[in-house]
Backbone as JSON, one array per atom type, in Angstrom:
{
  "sequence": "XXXXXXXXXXXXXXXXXXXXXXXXXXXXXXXXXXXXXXXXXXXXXXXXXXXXXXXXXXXXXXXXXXXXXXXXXXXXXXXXXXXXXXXXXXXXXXXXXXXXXXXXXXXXXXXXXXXXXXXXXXXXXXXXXXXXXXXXXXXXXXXXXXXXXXXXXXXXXXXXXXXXXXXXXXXXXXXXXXXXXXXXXXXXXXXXXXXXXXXXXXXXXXXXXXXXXXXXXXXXXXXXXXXXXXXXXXXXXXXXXXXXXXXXXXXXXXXXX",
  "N": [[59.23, -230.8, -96.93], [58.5, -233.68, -95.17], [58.63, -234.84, -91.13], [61.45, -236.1, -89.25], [61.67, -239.4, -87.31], [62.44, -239.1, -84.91], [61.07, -236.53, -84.75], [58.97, -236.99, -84.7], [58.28, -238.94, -82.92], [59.0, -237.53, -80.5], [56.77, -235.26, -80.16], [54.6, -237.15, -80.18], [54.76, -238.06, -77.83], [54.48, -235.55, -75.94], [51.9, -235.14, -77.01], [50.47, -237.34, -76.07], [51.35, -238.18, -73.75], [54.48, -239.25, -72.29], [56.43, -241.55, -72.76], [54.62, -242.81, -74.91], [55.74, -242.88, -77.42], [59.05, -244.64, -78.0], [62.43, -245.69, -78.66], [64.04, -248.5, -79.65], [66.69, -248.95, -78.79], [65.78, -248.57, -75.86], [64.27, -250.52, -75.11], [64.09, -253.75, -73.08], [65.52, -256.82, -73.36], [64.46, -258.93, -72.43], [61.77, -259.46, -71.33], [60.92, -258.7, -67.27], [60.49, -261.1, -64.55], [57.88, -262.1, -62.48], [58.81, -264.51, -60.11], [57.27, -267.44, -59.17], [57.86, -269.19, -57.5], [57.98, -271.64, -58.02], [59.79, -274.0, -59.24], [59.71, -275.84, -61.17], [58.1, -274.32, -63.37], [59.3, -271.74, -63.02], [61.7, -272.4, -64.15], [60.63, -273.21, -66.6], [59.19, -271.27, -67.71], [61.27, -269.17, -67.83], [61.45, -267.86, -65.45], [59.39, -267.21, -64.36], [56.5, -265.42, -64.27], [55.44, -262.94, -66.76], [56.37, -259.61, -66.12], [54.82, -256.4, -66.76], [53.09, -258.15, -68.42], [50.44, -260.47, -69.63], [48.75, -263.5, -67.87], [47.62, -266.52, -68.57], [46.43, -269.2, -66.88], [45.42, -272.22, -67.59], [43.08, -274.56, -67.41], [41.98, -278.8, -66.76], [39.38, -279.18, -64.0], [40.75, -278.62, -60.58], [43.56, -278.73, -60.75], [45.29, -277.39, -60.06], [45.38, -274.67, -60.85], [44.65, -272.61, -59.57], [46.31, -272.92, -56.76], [48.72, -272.25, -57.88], [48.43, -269.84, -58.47], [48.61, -268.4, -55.92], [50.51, -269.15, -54.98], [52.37, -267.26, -56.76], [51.65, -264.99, -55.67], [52.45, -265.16, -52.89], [55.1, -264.9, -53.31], [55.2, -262.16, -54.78], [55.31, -260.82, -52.05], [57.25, -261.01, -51.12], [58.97, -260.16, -52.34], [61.75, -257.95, -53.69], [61.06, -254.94, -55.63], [62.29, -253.32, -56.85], [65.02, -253.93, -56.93], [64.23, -257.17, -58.45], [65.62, -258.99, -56.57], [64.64, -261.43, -54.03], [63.97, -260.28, -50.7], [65.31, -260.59, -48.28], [68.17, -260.95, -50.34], [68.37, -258.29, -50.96], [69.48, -256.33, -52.75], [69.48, -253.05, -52.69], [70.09, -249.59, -52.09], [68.58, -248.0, -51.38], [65.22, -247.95, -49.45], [63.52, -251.56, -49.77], [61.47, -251.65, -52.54], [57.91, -252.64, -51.96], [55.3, -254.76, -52.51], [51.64, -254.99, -53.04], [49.46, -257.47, -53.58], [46.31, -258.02, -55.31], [43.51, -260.18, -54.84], [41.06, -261.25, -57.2], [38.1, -262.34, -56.64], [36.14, -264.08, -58.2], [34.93, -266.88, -58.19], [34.25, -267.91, -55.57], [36.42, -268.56, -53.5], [38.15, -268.3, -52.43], [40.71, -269.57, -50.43], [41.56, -268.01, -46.75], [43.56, -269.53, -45.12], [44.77, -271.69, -46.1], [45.91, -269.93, -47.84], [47.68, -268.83, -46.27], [49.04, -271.2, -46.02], [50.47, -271.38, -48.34], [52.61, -269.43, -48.17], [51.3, -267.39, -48.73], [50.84, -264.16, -46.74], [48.04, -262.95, -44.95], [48.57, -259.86, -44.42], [48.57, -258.94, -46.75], [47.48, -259.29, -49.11], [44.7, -258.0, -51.09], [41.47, -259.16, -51.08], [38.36, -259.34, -53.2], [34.86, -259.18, -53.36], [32.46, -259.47, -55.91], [28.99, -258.61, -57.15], [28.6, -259.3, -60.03], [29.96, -259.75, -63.6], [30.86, -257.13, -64.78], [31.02, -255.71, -62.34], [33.16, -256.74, -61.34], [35.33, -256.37, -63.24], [35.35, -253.64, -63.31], [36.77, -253.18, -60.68], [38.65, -254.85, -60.66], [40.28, -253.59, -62.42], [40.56, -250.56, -61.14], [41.46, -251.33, -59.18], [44.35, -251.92, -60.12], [45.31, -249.41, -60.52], [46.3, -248.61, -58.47], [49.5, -247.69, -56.99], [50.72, -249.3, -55.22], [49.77, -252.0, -55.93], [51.24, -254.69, -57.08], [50.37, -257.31, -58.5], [48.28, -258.77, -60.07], [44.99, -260.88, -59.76], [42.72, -262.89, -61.4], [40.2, -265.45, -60.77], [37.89, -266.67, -61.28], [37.94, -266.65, -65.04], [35.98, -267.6, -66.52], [33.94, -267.74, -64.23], [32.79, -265.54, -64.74], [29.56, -263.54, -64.28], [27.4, -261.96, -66.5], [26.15, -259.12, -66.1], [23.3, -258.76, -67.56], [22.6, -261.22, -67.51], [22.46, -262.07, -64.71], [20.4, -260.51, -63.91], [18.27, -261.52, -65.56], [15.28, -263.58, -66.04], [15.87, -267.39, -65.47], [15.32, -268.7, -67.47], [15.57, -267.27, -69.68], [17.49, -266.53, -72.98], [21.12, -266.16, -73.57], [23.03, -265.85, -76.01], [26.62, -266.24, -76.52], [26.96, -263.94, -74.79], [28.68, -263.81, -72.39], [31.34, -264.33, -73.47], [31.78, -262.5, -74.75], [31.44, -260.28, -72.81], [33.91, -261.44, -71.59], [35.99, -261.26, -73.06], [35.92, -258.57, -73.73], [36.9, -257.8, -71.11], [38.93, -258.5, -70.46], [40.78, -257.27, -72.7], [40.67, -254.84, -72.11], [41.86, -254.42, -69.32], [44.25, -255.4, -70.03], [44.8, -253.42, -71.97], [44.98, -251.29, -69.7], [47.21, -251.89, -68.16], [49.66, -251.37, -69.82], [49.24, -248.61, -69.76], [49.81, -248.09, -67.36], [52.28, -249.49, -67.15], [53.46, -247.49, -69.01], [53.84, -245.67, -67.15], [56.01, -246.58, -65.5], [55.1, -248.3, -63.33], [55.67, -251.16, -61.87], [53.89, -254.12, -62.89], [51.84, -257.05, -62.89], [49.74, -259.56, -64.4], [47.25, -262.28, -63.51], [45.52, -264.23, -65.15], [42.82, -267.04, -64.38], [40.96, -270.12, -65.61], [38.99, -271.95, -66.9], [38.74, -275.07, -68.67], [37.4, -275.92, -71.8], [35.13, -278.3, -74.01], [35.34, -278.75, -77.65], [31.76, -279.38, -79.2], [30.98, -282.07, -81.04], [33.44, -282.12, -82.53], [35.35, -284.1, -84.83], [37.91, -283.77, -85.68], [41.02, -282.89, -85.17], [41.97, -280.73, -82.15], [39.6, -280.69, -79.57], [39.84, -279.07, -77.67], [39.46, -275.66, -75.81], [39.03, -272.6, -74.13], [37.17, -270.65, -71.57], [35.04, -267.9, -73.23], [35.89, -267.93, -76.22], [38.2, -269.08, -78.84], [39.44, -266.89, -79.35], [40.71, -266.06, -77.46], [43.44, -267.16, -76.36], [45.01, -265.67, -78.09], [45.36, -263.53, -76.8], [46.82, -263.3, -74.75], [50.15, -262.83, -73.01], [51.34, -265.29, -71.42], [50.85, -268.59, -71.55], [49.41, -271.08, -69.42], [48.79, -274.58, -69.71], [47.42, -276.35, -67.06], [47.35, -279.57, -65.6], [46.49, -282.87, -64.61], [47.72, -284.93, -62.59], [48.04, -288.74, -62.38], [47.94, -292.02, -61.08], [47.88, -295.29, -62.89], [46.21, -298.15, -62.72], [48.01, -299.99, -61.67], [49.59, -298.33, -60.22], [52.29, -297.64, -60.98], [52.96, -296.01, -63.59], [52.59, -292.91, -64.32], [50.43, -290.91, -65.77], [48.47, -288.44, -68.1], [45.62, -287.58, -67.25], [42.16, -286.5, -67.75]],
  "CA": [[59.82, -231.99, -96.35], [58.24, -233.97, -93.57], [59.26, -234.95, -90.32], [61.69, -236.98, -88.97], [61.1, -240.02, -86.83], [62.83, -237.84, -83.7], [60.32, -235.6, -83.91], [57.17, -237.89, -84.48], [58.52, -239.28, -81.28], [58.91, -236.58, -79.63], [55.47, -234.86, -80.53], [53.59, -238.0, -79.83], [55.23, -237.97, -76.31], [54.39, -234.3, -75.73], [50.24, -234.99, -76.71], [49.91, -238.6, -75.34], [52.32, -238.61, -72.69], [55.44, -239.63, -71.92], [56.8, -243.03, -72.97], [54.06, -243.57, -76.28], [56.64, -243.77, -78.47], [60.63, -244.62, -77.4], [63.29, -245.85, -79.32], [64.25, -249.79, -79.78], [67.13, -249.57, -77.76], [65.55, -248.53, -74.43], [63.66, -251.79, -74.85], [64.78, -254.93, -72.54], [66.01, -257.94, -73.96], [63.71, -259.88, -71.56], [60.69, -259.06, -69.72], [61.44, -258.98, -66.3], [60.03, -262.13, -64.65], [57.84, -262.45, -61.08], [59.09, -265.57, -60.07], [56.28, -268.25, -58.68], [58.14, -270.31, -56.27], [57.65, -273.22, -58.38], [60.95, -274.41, -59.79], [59.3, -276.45, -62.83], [57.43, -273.06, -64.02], [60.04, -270.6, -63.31], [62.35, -273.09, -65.29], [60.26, -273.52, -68.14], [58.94, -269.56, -68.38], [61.91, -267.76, -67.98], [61.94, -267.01, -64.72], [58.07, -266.59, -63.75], [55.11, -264.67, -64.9], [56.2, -261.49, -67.11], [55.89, -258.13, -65.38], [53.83, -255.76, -68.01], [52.34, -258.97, -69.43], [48.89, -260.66, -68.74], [49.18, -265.13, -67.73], [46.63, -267.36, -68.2], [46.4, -270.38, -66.27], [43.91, -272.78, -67.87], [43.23, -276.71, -67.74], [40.71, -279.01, -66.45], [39.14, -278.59, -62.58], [41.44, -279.35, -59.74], [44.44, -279.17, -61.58], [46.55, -276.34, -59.12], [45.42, -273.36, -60.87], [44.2, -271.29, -58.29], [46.97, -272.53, -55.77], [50.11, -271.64, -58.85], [48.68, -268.22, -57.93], [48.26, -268.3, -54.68], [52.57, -268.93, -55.02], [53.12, -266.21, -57.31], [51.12, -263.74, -54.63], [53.31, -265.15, -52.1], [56.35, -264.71, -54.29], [55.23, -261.16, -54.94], [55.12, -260.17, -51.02], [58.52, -261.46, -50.42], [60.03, -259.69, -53.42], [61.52, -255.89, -53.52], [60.2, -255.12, -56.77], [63.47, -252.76, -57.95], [66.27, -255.18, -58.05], [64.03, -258.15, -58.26], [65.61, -260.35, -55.74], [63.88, -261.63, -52.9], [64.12, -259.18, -49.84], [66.84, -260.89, -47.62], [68.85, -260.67, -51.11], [67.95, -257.02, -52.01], [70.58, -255.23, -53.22], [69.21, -251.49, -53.21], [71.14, -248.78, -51.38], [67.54, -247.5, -50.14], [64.31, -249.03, -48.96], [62.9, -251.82, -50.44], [60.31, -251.55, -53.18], [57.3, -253.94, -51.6], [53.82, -254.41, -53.37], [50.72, -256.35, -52.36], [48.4, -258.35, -54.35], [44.64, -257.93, -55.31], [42.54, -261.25, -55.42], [39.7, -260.87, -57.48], [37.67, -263.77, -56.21], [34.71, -264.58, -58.65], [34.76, -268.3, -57.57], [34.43, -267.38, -53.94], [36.8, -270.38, -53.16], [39.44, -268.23, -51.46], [40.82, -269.82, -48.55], [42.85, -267.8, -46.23], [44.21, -270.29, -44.4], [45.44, -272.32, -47.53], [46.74, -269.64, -48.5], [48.89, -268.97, -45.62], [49.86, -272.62, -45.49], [51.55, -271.42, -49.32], [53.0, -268.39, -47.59], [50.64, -265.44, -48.87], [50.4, -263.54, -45.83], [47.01, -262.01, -45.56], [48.21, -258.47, -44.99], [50.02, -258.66, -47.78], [46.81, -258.85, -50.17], [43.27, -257.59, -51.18], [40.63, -259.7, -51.66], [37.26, -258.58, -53.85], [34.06, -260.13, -54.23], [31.25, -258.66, -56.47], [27.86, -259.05, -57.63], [28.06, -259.73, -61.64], [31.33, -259.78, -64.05], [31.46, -255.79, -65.48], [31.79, -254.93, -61.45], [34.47, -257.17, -60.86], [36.25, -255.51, -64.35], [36.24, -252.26, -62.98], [37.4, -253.47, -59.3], [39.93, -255.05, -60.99], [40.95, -251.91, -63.1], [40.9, -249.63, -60.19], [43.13, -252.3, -58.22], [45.85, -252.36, -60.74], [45.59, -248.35, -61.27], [46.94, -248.52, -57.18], [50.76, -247.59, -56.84], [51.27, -250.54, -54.33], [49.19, -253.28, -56.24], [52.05, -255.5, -57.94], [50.26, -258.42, -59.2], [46.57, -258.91, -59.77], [44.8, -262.3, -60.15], [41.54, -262.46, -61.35], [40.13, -266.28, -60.35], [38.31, -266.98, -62.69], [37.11, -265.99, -65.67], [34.87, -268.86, -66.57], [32.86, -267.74, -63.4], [32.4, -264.14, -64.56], [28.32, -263.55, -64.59], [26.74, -260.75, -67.0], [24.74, -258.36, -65.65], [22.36, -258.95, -67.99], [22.23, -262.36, -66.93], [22.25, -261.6, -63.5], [19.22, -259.37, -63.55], [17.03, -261.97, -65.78], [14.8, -264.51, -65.62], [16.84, -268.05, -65.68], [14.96, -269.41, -68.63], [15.8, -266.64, -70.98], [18.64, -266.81, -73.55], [22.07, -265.32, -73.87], [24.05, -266.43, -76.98], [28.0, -265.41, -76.9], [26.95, -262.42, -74.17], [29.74, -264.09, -71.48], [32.7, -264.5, -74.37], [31.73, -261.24, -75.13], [32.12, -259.32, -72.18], [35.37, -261.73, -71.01], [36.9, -260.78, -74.31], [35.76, -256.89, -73.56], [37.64, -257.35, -69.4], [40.57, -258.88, -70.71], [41.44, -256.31, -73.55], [40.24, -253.07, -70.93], [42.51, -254.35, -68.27], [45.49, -255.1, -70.91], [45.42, -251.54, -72.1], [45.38, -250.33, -68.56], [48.67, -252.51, -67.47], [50.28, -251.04, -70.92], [49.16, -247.67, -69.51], [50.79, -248.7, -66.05], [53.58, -249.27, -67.99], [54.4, -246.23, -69.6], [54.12, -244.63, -66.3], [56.92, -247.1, -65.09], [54.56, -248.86, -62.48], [55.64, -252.39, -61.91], [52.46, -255.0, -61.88], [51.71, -258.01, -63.93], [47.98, -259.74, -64.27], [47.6, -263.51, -63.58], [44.11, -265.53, -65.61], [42.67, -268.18, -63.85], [40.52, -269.87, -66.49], [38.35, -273.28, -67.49], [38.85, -275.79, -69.82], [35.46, -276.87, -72.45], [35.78, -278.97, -75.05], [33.92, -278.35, -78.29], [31.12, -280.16, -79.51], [31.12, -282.33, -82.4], [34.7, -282.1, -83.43], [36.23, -285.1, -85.34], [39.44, -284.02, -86.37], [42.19, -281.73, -84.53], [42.04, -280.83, -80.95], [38.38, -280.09, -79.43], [39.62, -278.05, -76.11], [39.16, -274.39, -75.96], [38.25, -271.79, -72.97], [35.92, -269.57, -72.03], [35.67, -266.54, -73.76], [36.28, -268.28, -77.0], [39.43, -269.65, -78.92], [40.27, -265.91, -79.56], [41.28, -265.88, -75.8], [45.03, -267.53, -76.97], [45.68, -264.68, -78.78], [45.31, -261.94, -75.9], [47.47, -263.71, -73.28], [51.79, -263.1, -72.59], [51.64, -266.49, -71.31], [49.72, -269.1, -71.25], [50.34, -272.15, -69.4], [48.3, -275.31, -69.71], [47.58, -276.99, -66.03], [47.21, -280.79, -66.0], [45.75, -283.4, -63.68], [48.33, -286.21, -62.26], [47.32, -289.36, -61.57], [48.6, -293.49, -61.19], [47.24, -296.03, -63.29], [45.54, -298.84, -62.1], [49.23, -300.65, -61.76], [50.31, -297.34, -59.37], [53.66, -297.46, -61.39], [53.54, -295.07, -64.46], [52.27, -291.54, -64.45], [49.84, -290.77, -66.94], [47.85, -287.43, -67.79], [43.85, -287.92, -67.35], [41.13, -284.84, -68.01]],
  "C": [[59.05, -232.39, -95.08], [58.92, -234.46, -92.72], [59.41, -236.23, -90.13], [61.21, -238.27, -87.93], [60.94, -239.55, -85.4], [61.66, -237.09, -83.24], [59.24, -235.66, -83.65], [57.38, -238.23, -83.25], [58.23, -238.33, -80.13], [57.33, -235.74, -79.28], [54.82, -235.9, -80.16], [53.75, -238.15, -78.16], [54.35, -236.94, -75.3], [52.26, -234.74, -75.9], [49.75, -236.23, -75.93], [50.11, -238.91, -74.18], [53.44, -239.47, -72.92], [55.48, -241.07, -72.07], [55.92, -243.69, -74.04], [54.91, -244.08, -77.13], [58.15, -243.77, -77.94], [61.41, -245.73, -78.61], [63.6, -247.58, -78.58], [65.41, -249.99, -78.43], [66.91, -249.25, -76.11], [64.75, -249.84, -73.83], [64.39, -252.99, -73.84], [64.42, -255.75, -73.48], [64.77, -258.89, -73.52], [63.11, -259.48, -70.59], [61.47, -259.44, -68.56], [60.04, -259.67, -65.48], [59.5, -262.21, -62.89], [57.97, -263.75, -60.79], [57.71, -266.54, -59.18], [56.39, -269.29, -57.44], [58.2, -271.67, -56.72], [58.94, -273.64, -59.08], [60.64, -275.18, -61.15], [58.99, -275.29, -63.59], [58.31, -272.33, -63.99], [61.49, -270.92, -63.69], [61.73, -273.03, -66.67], [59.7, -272.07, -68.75], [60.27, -268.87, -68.34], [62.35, -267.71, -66.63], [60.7, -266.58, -63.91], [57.21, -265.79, -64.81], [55.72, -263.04, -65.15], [55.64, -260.32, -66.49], [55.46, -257.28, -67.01], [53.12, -256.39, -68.73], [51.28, -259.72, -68.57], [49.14, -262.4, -68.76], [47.98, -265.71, -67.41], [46.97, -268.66, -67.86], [45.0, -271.39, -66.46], [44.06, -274.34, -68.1], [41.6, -277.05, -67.01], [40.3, -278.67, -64.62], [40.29, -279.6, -61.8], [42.91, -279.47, -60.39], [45.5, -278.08, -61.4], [46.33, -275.0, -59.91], [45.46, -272.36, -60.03], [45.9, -271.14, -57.08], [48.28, -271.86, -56.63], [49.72, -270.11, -58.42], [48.82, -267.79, -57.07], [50.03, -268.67, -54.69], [52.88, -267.72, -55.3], [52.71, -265.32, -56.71], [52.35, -264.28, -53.24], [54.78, -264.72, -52.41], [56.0, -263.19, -54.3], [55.73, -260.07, -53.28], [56.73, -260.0, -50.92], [59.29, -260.82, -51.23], [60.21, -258.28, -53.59], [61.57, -256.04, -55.25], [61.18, -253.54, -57.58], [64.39, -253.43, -58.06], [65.69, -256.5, -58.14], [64.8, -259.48, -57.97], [64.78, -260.35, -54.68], [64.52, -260.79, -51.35], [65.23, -259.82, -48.85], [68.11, -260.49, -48.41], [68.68, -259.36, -51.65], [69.21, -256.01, -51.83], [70.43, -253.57, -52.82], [70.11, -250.77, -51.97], [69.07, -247.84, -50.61], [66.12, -248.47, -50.03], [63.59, -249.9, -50.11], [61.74, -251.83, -51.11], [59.25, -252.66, -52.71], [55.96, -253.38, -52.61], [53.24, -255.67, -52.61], [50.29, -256.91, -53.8], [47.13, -257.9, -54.35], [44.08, -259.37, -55.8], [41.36, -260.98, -55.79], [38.75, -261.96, -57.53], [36.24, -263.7, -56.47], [34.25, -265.83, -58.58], [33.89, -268.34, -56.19], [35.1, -268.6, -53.39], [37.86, -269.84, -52.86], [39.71, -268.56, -50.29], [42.35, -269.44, -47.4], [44.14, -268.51, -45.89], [45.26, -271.33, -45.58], [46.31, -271.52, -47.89], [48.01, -269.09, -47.78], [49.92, -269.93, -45.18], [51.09, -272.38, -47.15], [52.53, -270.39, -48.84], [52.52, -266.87, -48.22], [50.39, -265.45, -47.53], [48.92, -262.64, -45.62], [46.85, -260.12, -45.44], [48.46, -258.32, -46.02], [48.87, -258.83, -49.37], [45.47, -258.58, -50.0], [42.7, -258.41, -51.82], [39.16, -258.89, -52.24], [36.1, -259.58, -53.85], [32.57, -259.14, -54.44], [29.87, -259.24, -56.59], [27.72, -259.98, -59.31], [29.43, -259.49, -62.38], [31.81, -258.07, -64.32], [31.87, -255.32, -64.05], [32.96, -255.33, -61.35], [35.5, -257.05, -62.24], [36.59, -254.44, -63.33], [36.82, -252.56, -61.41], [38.96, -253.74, -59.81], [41.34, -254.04, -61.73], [41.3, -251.08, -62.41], [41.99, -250.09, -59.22], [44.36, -252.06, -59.18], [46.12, -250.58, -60.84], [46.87, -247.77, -59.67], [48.77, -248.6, -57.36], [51.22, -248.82, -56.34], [50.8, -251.6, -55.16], [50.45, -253.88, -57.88], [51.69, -256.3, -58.97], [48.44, -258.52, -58.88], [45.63, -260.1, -60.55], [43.49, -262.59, -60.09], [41.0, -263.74, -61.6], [38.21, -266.16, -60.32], [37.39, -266.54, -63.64], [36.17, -266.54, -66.44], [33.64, -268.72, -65.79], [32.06, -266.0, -63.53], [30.96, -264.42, -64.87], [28.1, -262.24, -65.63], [26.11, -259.93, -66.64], [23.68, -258.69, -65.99], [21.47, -260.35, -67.88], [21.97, -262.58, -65.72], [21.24, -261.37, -62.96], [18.0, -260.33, -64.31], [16.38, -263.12, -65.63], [15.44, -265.98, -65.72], [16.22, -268.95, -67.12], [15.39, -268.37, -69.64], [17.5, -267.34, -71.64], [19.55, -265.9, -73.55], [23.38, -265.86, -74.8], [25.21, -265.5, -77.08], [27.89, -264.3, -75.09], [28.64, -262.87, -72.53], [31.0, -263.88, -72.14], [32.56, -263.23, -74.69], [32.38, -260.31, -74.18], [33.5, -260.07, -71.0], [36.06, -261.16, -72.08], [37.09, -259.03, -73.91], [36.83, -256.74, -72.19], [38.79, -257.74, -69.84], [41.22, -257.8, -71.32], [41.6, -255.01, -72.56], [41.45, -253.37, -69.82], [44.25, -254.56, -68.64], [46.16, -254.02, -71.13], [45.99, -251.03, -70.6], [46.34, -250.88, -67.65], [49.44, -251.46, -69.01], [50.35, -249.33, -69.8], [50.12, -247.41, -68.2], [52.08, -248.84, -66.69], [54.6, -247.85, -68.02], [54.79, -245.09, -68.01], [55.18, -245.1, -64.74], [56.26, -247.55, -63.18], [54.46, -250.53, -62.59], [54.31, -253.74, -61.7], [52.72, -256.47, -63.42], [49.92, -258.21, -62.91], [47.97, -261.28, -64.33], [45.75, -263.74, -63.75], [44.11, -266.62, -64.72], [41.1, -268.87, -65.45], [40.04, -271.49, -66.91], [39.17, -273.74, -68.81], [37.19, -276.15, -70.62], [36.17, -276.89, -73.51], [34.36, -278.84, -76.21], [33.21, -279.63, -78.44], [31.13, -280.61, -81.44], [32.39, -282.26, -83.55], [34.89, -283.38, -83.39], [37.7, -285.16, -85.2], [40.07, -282.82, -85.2], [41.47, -281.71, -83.29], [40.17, -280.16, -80.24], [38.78, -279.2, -78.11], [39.82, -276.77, -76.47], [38.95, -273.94, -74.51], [37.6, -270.69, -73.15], [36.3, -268.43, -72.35], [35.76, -267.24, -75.31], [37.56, -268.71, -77.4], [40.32, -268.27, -78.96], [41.39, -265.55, -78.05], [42.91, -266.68, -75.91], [45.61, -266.77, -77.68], [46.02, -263.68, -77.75], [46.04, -262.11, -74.19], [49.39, -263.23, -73.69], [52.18, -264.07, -73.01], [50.94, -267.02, -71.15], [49.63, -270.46, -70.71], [49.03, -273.24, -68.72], [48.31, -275.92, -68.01], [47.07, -278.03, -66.03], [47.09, -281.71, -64.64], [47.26, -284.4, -64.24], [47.46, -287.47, -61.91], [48.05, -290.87, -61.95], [48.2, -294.2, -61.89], [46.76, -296.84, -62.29], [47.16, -299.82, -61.57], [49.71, -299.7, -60.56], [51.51, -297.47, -60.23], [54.02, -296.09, -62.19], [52.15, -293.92, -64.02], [51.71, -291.23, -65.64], [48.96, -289.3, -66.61], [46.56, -287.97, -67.86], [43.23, -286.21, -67.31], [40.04, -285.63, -67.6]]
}
């Protein structure tokens, strides 16, 4: 006779660690949600950007990506991060849980001051800036593996460089080698929030992330981002950001790209 499910559980626990496999009902109903500050977004998600899950933020330029994060890092400071209310409202009977932020700033277009006009405080996060995209993977990997690091926002991934591109001459070619290794930082830093997970370490991961439109499409929608279209499969959430603007009339509100 082989074994029950009990003890596959159990046994997979025992060689993998703790929390591989668990039973349906220890599951929540509903991710639990870092809220953004934004009252349209943390209406229309839920509640904010899911904790254990990864959020891309992608549209055309100028179009509040960067600062929507630059909320949800302020939102993170202000929040005790075991009864998720905001720290005036914190319930707990002992000290509140706080966490910072890690900006991983491959743009280089962080601006303190901006971002204390949203209310990130700047002790309250780590900024990074690298040479080429695989360092600013593992920066980013080693930031999230940090006890304190809540929320980690990696801005953007459109601007990640290759090494290999990095290091060669600017006339050579590199077909795919960027979609390649964004596809490779996204999945590596997925697992290692999952892994964070099991070891009941609160964080979530916030995309910052271009819009390009293909070439030569007729029919159905030509926009996409970088990394390829597979990059809609490997997100939580994923939430389109969109340019306002007046007509020529100033009256009605129309979207423009």
């Amino acid at each position: 006779e082989g074994p029950t499910l009990e003890q596959v559980m159990a046994d997979m626990n025992v060689r993998f660690g703790e929390g591989t496999m668990f039973s349906g009902s220890t599951m929540k109903r509903d991710p639990i949600r870092l809220p953004t500050g934004v009252f349209a977004v943390d209406y229309a998600t839920g509640g904010g950007f899911p904790i254990h899950g990864s959020t891309c933020l992608w549209g055309p330029e100028s179009s509040a990506k960067s600062t929507l994060a630059i909320k949800a890092m302020a939102s993170a400071s202000h929040l005790c991060w075991k009864c998720w209310n905001f720290l005036p409202a914190c319930t707990c009977s002992t000290e509140p849980l706080k966490m910072r932020a890690s900006w991983v700033d491959v743009e280089g277009t962080m601006d303190r001051f901006w971002a204390e006009c949203l209310g990130a405080s700047p002790e309250m996060y780590i900024a990074a800036i690298a040479e080429y995209g695989e360092q600013y993977i593992d920066i980013a990997e080693a930031a999230l593996r940090a006890d304190d690091c809540g929320l980690l926002v990696i801005d953007s991934l459109a601007a990640l460089v290759p090494e290999a591109e990095f290091d060669a001459p600017s006339e050579d070619q590199f077909m795919a080698l960027q979609a390649r290794m964004i596809g490779r930082g996204v999945r590596k830093l997925k697992q290692r929030m999952l892994r964070e997970m099991k070891r009941e370490h609160p964080c979530t991961i916030v995309f910052t992330n271009q819009m390009r439109k293909k070439i030569g499409v007729m029919f159905g929608d030509p926009e996409t981002m970088s990394g390829g279209h597979g990059m809609f499969h490997e997100f939580s959430l994923i939430l389109r950001c969109v340019k306002k603007a007046l007509d020529k009339k100033g009256t009605d509100a129309k979207y423009v790209d």
